[in-house]
C-alpha positions as CSV (number, residue, x, y, z in Angstrom):
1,X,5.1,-44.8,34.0
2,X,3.1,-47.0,31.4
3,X,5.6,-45.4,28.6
4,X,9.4,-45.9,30.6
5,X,7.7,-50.1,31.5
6,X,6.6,-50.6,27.2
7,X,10.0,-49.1,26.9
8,X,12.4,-51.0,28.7
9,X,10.6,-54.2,28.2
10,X,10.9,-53.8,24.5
11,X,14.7,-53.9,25.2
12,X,14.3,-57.1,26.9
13,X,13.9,-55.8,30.6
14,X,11.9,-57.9,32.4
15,X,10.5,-56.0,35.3
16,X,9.3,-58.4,37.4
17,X,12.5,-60.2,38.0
18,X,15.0,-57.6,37.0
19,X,14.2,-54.5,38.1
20,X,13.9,-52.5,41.2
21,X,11.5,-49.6,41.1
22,X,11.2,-46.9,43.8
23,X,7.9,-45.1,43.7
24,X,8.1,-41.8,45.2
25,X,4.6,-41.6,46.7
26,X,3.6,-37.6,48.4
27,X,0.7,-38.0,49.7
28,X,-0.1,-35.2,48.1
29,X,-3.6,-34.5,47.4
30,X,-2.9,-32.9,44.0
31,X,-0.8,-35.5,42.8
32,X,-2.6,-38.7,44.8
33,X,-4.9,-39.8,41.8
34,X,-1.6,-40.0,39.6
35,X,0.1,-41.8,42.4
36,X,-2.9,-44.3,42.8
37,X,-2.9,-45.1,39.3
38,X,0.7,-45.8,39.3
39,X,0.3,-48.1,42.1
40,X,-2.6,-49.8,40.4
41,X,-0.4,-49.9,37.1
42,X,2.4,-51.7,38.6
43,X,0.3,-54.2,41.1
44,X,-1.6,-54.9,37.6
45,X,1.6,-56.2,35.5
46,X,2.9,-58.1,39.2
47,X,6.0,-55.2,38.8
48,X,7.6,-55.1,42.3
49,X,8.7,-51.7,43.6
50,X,9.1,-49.9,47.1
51,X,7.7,-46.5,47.9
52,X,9.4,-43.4,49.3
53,X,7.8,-40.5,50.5
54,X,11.2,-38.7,50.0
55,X,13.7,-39.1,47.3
56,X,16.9,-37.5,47.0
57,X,19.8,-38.2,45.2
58,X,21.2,-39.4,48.3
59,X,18.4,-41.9,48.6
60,X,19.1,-43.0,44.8
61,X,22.8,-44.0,45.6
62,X,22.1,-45.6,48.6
63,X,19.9,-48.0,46.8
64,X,21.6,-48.2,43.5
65,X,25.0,-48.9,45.6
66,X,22.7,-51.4,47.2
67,X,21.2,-53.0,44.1
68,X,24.5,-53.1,43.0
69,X,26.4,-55.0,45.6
70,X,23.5,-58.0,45.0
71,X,24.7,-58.5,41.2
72,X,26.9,-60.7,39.9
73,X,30.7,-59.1,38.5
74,X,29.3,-59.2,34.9
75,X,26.3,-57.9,35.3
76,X,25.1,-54.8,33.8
77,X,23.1,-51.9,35.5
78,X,20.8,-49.1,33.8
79,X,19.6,-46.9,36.9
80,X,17.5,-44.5,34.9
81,X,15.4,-42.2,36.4
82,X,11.3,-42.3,35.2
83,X,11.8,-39.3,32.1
84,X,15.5,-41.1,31.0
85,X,15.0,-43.7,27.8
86,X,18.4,-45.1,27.3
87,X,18.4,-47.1,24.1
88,X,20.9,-50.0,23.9
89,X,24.0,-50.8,21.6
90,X,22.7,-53.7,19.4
91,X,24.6,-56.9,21.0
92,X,25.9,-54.9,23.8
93,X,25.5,-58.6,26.0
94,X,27.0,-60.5,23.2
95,X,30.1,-58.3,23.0
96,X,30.7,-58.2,26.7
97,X,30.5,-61.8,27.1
98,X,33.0,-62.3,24.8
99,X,35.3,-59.8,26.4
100,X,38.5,-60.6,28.9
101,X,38.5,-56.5,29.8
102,X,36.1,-55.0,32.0
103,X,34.0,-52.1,30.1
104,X,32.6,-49.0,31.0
105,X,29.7,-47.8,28.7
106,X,28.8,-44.1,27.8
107,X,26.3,-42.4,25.8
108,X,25.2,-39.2,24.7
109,X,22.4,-37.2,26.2
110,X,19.8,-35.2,24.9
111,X,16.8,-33.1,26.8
112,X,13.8,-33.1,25.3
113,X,11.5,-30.5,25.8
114,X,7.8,-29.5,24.8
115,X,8.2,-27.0,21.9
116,X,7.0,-23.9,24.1
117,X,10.1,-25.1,26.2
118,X,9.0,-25.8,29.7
119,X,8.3,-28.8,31.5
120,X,5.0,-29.4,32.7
């Protein structure tokens, strides 16, 4: 969590106002010290978020559709998930503000994986 906040807010995202996180909080007991120090992480930097004790990709478009029907028409939206670093065209905002058409951005993706190939 610390890694995708540094990341994003190194690209100018400032979570506090412009962001809506979505914890997805188990219960767990194997997982409830990780959870806690999320929690903590994000109450630390005053980062808003919501927690889910399910999340689906059902869930994610109901609240990305939902996120998006707050913004303005020119807004922008990254909806990555917590392992997804998108990095940024260098004046992406500068060239859509300057635009009449209406844009659609793509990008490449790449996995990255631990050398002995598995996720852990």
């Amino acid at each position: 969590l610390e890694h995708f906040v540094s990341h994003y807010s190194a690209l100018g995202i400032n979570f506090a106002t412009n962001s809506r996180l979505v914890l997805h909080l188990t219960g767990a007991a194997e997982v409830a010290a990780r959870e806690q120090a999320s929690v903590a992480y994000l109450r630390g930097k005053s980062i808003p978020f919501r927690s889910s004790p399910r999340y689906t990709s059902q869930i994610k478009a109901l609240l990305a559709n939902g996120y998006l029907r707050t913004l303005p028409d020119e807004a922008l939206l990254m909806y990555p998930d917590l392992d997804e670093f998108f990095a940024l065209p260098c004046r992406v905002g500068d060239l859509l503000a300057r635009s009449e058409r209406k844009f659609l951005l793509t990008a490449k993706f790449r996995e990255r994986l631990p050398r002995h190939w598995a996720c852990d």
